[in-house]
C-alpha positions as CSV (number, residue, x, y, z in Angstrom):
1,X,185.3,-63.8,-142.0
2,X,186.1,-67.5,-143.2
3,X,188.0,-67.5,-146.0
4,X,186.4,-70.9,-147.9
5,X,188.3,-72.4,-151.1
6,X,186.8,-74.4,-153.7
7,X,188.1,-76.5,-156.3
8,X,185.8,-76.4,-159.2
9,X,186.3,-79.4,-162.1
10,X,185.7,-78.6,-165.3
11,X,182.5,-80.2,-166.0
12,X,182.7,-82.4,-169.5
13,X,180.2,-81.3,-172.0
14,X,179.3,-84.6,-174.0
15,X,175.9,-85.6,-173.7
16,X,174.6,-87.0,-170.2
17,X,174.7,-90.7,-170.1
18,X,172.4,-91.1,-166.8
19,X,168.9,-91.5,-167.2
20,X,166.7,-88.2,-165.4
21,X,165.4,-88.9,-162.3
22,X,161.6,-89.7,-162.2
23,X,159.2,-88.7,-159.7
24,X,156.7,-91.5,-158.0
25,X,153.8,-91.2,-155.3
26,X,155.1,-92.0,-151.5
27,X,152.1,-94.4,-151.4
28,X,154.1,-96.3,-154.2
29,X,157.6,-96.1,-152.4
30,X,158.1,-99.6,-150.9
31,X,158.7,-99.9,-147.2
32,X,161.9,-101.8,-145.8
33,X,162.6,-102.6,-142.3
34,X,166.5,-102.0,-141.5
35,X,168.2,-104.4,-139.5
36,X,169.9,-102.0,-136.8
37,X,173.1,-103.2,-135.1
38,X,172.7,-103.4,-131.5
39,X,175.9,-102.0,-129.3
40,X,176.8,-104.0,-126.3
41,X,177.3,-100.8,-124.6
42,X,173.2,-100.7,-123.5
43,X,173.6,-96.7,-122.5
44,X,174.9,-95.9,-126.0
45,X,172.4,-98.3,-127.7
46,X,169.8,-96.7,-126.3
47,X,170.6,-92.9,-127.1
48,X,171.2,-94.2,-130.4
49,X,167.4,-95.6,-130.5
50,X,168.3,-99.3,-130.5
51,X,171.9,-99.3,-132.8
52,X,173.7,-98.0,-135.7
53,X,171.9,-97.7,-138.8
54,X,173.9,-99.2,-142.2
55,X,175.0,-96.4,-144.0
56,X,174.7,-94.0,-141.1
57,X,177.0,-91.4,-140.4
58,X,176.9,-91.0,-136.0
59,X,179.0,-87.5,-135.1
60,X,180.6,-87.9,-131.2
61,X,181.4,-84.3,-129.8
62,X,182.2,-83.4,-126.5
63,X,184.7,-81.3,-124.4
64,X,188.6,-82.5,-124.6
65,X,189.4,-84.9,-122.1
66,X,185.8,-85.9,-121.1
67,X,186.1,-89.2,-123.1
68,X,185.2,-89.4,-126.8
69,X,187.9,-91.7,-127.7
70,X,187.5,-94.1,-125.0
71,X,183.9,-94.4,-125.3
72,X,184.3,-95.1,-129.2
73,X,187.4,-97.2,-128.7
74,X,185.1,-99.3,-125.9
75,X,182.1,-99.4,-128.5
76,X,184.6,-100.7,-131.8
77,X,185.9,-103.5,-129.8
78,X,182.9,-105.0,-128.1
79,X,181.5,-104.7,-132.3
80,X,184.7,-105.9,-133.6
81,X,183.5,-109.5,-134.9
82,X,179.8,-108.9,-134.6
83,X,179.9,-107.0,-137.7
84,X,182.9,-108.2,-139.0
85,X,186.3,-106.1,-139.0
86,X,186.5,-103.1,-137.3
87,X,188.6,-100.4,-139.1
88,X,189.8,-97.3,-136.5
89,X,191.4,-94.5,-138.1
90,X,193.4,-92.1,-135.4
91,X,194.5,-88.9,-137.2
92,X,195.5,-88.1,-134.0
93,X,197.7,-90.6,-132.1
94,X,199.6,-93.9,-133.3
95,X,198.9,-97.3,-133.2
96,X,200.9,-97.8,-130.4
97,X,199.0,-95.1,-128.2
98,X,196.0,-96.6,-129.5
99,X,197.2,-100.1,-128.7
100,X,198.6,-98.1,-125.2
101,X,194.6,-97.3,-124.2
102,X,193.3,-100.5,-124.9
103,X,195.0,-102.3,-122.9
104,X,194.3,-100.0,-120.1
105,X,190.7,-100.4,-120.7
106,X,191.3,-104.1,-121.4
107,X,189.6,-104.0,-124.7
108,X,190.8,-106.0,-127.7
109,X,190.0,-108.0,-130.3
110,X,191.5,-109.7,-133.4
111,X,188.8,-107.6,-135.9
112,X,189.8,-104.8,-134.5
113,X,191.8,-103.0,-137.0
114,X,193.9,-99.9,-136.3
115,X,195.3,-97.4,-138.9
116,X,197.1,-94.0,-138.1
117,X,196.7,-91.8,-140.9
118,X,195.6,-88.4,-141.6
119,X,194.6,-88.5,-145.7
120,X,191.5,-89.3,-146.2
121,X,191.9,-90.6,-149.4
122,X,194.5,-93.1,-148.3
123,X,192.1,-93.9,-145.6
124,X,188.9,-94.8,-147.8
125,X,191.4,-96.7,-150.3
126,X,192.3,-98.8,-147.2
127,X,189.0,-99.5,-146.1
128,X,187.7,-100.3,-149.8
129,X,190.7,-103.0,-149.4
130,X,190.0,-104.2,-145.9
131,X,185.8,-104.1,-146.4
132,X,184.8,-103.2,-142.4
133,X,181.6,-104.0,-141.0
134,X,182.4,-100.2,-138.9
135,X,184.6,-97.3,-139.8
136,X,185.6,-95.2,-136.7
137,X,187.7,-91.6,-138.0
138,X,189.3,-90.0,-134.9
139,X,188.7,-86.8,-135.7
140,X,187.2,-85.5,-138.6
141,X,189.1,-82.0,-137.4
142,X,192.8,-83.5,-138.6
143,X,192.1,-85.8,-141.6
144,X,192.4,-83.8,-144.9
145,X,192.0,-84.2,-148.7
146,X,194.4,-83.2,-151.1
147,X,192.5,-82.2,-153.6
148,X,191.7,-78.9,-151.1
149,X,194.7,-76.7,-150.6
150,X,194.0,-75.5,-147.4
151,X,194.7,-76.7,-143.6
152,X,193.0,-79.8,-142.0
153,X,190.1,-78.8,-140.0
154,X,189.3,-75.7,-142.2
155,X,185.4,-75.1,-143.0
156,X,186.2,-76.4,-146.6
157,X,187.9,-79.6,-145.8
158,X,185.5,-80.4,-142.5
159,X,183.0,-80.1,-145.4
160,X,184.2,-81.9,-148.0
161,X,185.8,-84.9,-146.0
162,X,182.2,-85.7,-144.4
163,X,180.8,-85.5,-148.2
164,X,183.3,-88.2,-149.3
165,X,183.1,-90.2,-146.0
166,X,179.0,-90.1,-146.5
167,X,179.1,-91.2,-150.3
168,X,181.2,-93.8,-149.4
169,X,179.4,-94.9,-146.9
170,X,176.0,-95.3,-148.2
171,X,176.5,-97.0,-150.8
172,X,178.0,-100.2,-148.9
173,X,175.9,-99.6,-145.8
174,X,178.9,-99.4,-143.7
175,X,178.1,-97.3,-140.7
176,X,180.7,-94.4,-139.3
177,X,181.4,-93.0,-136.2
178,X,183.3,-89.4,-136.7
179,X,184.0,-87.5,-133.5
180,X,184.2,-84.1,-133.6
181,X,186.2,-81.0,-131.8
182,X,184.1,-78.9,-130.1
183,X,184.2,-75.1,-129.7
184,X,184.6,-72.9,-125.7
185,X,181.2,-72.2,-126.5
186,X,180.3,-76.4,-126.5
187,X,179.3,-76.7,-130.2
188,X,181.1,-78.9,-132.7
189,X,184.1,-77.0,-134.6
190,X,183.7,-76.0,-138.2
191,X,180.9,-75.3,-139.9
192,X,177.3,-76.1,-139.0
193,X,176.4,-77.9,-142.3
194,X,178.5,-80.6,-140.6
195,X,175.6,-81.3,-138.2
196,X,173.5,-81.3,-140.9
197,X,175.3,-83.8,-143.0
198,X,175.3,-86.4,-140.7
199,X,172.5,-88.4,-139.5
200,X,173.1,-88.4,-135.9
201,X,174.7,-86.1,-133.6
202,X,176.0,-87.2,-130.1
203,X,177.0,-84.9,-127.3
204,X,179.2,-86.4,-124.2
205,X,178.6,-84.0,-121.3
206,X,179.7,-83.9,-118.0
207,X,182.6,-81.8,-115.6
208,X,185.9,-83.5,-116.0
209,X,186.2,-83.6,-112.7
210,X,183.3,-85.4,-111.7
211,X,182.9,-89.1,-112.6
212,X,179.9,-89.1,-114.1
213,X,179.3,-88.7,-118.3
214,X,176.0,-88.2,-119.7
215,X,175.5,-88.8,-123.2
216,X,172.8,-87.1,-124.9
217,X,171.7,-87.2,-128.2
218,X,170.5,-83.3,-130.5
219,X,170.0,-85.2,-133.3
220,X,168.9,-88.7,-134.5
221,X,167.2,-89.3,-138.5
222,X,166.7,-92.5,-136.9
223,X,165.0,-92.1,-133.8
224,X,163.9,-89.9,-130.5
225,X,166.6,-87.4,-129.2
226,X,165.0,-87.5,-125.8
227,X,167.1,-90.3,-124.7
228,X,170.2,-89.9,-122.7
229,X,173.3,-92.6,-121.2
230,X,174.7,-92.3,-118.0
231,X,178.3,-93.6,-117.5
232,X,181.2,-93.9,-114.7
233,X,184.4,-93.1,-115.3
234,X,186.3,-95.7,-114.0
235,X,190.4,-96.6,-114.3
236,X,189.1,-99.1,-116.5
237,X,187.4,-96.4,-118.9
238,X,183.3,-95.8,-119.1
239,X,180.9,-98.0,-116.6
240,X,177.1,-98.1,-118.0
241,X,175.0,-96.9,-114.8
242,X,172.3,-98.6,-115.1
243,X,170.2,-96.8,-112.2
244,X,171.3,-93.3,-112.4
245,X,169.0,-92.4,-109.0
246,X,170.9,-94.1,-107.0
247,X,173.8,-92.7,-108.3
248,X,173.1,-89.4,-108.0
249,X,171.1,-90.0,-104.9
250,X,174.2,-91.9,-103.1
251,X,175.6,-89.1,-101.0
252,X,172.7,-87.2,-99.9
253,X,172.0,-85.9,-96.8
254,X,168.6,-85.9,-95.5
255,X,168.6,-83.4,-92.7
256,X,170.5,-80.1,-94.8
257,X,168.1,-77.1,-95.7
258,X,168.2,-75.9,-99.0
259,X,168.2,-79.4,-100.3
260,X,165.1,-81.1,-102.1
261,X,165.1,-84.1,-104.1
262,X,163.3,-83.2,-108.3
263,X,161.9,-86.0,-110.1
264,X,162.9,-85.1,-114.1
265,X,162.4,-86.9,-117.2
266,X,165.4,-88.2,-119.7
267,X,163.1,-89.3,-122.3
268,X,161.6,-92.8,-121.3
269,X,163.9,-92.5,-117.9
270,X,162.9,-90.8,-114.9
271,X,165.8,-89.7,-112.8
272,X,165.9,-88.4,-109.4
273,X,168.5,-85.7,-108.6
274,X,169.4,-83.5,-106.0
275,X,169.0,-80.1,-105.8
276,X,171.0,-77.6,-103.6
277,X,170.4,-73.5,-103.0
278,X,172.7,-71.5,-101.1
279,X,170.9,-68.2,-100.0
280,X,173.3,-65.1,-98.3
281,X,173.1,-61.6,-97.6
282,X,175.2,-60.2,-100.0
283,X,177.9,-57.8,-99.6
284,X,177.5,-55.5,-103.1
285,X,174.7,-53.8,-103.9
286,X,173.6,-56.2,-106.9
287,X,172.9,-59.5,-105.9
288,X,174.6,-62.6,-108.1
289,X,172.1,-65.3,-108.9
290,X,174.5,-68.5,-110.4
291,X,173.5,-72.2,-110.9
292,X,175.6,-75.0,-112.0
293,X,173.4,-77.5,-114.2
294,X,170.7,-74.9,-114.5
295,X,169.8,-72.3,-116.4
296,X,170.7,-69.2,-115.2
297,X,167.8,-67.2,-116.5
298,X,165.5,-69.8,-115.1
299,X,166.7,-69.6,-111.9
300,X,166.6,-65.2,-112.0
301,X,162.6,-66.1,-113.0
302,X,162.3,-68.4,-110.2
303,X,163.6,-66.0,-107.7
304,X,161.4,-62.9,-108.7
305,X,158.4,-65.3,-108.7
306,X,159.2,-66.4,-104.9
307,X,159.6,-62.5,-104.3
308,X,156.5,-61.2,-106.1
309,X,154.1,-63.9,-105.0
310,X,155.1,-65.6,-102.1
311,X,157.2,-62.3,-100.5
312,X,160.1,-64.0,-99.6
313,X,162.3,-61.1,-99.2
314,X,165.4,-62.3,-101.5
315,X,166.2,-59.0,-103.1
316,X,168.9,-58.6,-101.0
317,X,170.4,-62.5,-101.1
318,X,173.2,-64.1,-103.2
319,X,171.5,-67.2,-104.7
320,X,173.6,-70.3,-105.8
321,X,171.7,-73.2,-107.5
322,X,173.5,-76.4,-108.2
323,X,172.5,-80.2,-109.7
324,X,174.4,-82.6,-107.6
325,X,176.6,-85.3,-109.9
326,X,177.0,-82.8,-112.3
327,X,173.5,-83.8,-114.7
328,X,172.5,-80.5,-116.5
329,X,168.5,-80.8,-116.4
330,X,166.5,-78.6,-118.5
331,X,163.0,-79.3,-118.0
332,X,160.6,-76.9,-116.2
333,X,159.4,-79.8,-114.4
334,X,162.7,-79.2,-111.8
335,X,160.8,-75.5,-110.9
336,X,159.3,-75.9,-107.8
337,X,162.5,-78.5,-106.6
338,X,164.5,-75.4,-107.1
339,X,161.7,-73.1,-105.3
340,X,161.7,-74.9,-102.2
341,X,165.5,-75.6,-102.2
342,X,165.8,-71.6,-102.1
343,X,163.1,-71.4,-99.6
344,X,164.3,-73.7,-97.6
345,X,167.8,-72.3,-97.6
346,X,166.2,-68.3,-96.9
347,X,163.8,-70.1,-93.8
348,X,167.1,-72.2,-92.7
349,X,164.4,-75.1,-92.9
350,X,165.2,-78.2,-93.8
351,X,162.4,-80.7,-96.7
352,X,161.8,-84.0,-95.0
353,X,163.9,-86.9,-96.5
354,X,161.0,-88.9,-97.6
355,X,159.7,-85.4,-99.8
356,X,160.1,-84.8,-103.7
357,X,159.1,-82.3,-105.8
358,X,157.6,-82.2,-108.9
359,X,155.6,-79.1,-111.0
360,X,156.3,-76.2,-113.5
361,X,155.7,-73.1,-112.0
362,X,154.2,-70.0,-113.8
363,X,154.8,-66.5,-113.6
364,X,151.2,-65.9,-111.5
365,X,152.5,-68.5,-109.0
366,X,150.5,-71.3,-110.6
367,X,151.5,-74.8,-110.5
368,X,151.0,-76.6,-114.0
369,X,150.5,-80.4,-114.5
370,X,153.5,-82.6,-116.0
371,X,153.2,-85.5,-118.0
372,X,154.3,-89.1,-116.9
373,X,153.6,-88.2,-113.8
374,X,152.9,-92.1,-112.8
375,X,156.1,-93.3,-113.7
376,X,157.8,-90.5,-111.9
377,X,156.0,-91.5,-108.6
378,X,157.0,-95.5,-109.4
379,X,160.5,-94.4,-109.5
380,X,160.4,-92.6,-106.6
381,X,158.7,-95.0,-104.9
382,X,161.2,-97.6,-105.5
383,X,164.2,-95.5,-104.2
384,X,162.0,-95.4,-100.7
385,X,160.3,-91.7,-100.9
386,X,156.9,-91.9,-99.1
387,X,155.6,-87.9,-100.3
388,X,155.3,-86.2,-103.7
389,X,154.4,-82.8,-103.5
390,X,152.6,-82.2,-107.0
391,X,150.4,-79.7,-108.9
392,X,146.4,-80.2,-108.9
393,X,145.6,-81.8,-112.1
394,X,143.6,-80.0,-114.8
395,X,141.6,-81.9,-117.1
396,X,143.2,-84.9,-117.2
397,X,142.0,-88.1,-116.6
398,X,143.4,-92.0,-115.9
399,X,146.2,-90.5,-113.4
400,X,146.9,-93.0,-111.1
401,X,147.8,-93.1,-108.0
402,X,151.1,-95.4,-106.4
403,X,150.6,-97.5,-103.4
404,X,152.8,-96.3,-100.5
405,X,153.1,-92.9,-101.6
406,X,151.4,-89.6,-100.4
407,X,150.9,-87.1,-103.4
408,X,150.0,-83.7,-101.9
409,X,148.1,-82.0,-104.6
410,X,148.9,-77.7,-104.7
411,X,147.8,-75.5,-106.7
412,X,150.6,-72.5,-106.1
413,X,154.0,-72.3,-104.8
414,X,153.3,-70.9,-101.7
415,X,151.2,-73.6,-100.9
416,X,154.0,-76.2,-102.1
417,X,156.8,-74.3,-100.1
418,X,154.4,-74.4,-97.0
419,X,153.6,-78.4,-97.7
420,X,157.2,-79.2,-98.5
421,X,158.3,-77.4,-95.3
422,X,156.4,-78.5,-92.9
């Protein structure tokens, strides 16, 4: 139980003085094209869809520690001047911690305005003065209103300090990036009518003790939420990586069993990524079946498919499943990369260097087509793979093939495991 408090105005009861809303046909609603503003930061511009939307409200969540601030901090000074002053509002450190960071990062710029404060209403009464092209609030957790009686970051004032951040916002078409707590369960603290308020929601993913951030959009009123960034981090803050394969692909080794490159899809991105399995003969009676950038009851599916229809005896194996460079991939295009990386590691077989994987896999066995399937063999093509080891196509048409590259064409995943294998 949330206990929610709400101050309710006494409403004035002379006569209205605004005219009633009138109702129009769409086909009579004039189109407008909005000027977006493009970030310098490429990887953030394109999970955003192209830039920031006037009068958009962005959320930024993520874990602590995994780099919210520094990313935003990184994005308001390479905008600072573009769009006019840039107004950053830490309700959370000073101006000299801020100042502190940016000069670590080696950011700075004389638009970039900083202001340590934690009520909001002395907040929007400095930006009304100071007019900035981009207000940044850092985080909407500890700024407060004092109209509300209870603590910052309460379900009432989370609430009620996005409203008056989003009316004033609008109106001016002043964007404004808010990032957000998140919960041990990964979603944004407070209440979930916060996602819905704004009109795009930004996740920063990654293990802290990895170097590589992912930033993936949930929601965008603006455009596709398929998109994701990849970023370094680096003593001098986030690095774009502009060819995540190679990146992930950069300490592989080519002769290991239970190791087999998957060809995935982030949005308009293919990726290739490493995937590992680890099969032993456990010592309980109830095997563990855990995977790091996968899902777990995915992988458990996987397993009874390779028992039930190829008989691969795994009923008595622990199975670990892990995504090398810490990339969390959910599409069931990764299924037979993960199948022959557990076959592989059961046969103590190793996949040939040049070999990726690519199919969904169904419960019979089956292998199912995926789309984009041409642009996945270009990318792995470029990154030197020679064989692609690929469902049968069903009723589809214009699939090209790549020149240089061998697509073996199965129809289950015993015929895959045996093709993949050798």
């Amino acid at each position: 139980m949330v206990e929610t408090i709400e101050d309710r105005r006494p409403g004035t009861s002379g006569p209205k003085t605004r005219a009633a809303a009138r109702a129009q046909p769409l086909t009579a609603v004039g189109s407008a094209e909005v000027d977006r503003i493009a970030v310098p930061i490429q990887e953030m511009n394109r999970v955003l869809g192209g830039g920031l939307v006037p009068g958009s409200l962005v959320l930024v969540g993520g874990d602590p520690g995994i780099g919210k601030s520094t990313l935003v901090l990184q994005a308001a000074a390479a905008l600072a001047g573009t769009v006019g002053p840039v107004l950053y509002v830490s309700a959370e450190e000073s101006a000299q911690q801020i100042k502190l960071r940016a000069d670590r990062l080696g950011v700075g710029h004389d638009d970039l305005w900083v202001l340590s404060e934690t009520n909001l209403t002395e907040v929007l009464e400095a930006a009304e003065g100071q007019r900035p092209g981009l207000l940044i609030v850092d985080s909407i957790q500890t700024v407060f209103v004092d109209e509300i009686t209870s603590a910052a970051g309460s379900v009432s004032q989370v609430r009620e300090c996005t409203a008056r951040l989003m009316q004033w916002a609008k109106p001016r078409n002043v964007p404004v990036l808010i990032i957000g707590h998140v919960t041990k369960e990964g979603t944004i603290a407070g209440p979930r009518v916060l996602e819905h308020m704004v009109d795009a929601v930004l996740y920063l993913e990654g293990d802290r003790y990895h170097q590589y951030r992912i930033l993936r959009g949930v929601k965008n009123r603006f455009g596709s939420t398929d998109e994701v960034g990849v970023f370094e981090m680096a003593d001098v803050g986030l690095r774009e990586v502009r060819n995540p394969s190679e990146a992930f692909l950069e300490e592989r080794s080519g002769n290991a069993a239970g190791a087999t490159v998957a060809v995935t899809m982030e949005g308009t991105r293919p990726i290739l990524v490493e995937i590992q399995a680890l099969t032993t003969s456990t010592a309980f009676g109830l095997p563990r079946r855990s995977a790091n950038g996968l899902d777990s009851n995915r992988l458990q599916l996987l397993v009874a498919v390779l028992q039930k229809r190829v008989g691969l005896g795994l009923g008595g194996q622990d199975i670990y499943a892990n995504v090398v460079g810490g990339l969390r991939i959910a599409e069931p295009a990764a299924d037979l990369a993960v199948a022959i990386a557990v076959a592989s590691s059961f046969k103590d077989r190793p996949v040939d260097s040049g070999t990726v994987a690519v199919g969904e896999i169904g419960l019979s066995g089956e292998l199912r087509s995926v789309n984009q399937l041409e642009r996945r063999l270009n990318e792995a093509g470029r990154l030197g793979f020679s064989r692609v080891v690929a469902p049968v196509p069903v009723g589809r048409r214009g699939e090209r093939g790549v020149e240089g590259i061998e697509v073996v064409r199965v129809g289950t995943v015993g015929e895959a495991i045996e093709a993949a294998l050798g």
